[in-house]
Residue, then its C-alpha position, 0 to 999 in steps of 0.5 A: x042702145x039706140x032707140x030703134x034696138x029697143x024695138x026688137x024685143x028679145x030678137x037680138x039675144x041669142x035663142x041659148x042665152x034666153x034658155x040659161x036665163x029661163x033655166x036658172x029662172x025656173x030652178x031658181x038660181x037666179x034672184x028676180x027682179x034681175x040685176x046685171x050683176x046675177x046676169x053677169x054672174x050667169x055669163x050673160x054680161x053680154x046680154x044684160x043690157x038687153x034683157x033688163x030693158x024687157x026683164x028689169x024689176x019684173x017678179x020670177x014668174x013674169x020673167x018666166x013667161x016672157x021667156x017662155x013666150x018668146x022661145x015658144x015663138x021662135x020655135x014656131x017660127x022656124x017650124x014655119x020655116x021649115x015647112x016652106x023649105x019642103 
C-alpha cells in the first residue's frame, strides 16, 4: 500500500467490515492482536492489509475503541451531511 494510503486511517475500509470486525471483537470470536488469518477467516481478507496497519499487535479492548471511534465518527458525519441536505 503506497505511503499516502496509510494516511487515511480506517476511511478506506467499508462502514460494514468495520462492524463485523467490532462485532466479533465484542462477542469475542475473534482473538487480539489480529492476525490476517482470523481476518481472513471472518471474510475480511480484502481488508486485512489495511486494518493491521492501525489494529496490528493491539489488545481487544484497544481494538474495540478504535472501532468504536471510528463508526461513531462516521455517523456523525453523515448526520452532518444530512443536516445540510434539508
Amino acid at each position: 500500500m503506497p505511503p499516502a494510503m496509510q494516511d487515511l486511517g480506517l476511511v478506506t475500509c467499508s462502514t460494514d467490515a468495520l462492524r463485523k470486525l467490532l462485532r466479533a471483537v465484542y462477542k469475542r470470536e475473534v482473538d487480539c492482536p489480529l492476525t490476517i488469518a482470523a481476518l481472513a477467516g471472518m471474510g475480511l481478507q480484502d481488508h486485512a492489509e489495511r486494518l493491521l496497519g492501525h489494529l496490528r499487535g493491539l489488545p481487544s479492548d484497544a481494538v474495540h475503541a478504535v472501532l468504536v471511534a471510528a463508526l461513531a465518527e462516521r455517523t456523525a458525519t453523515d448526520e452532518q451531511k444530512l443536516k445540510r441536505l434539508m
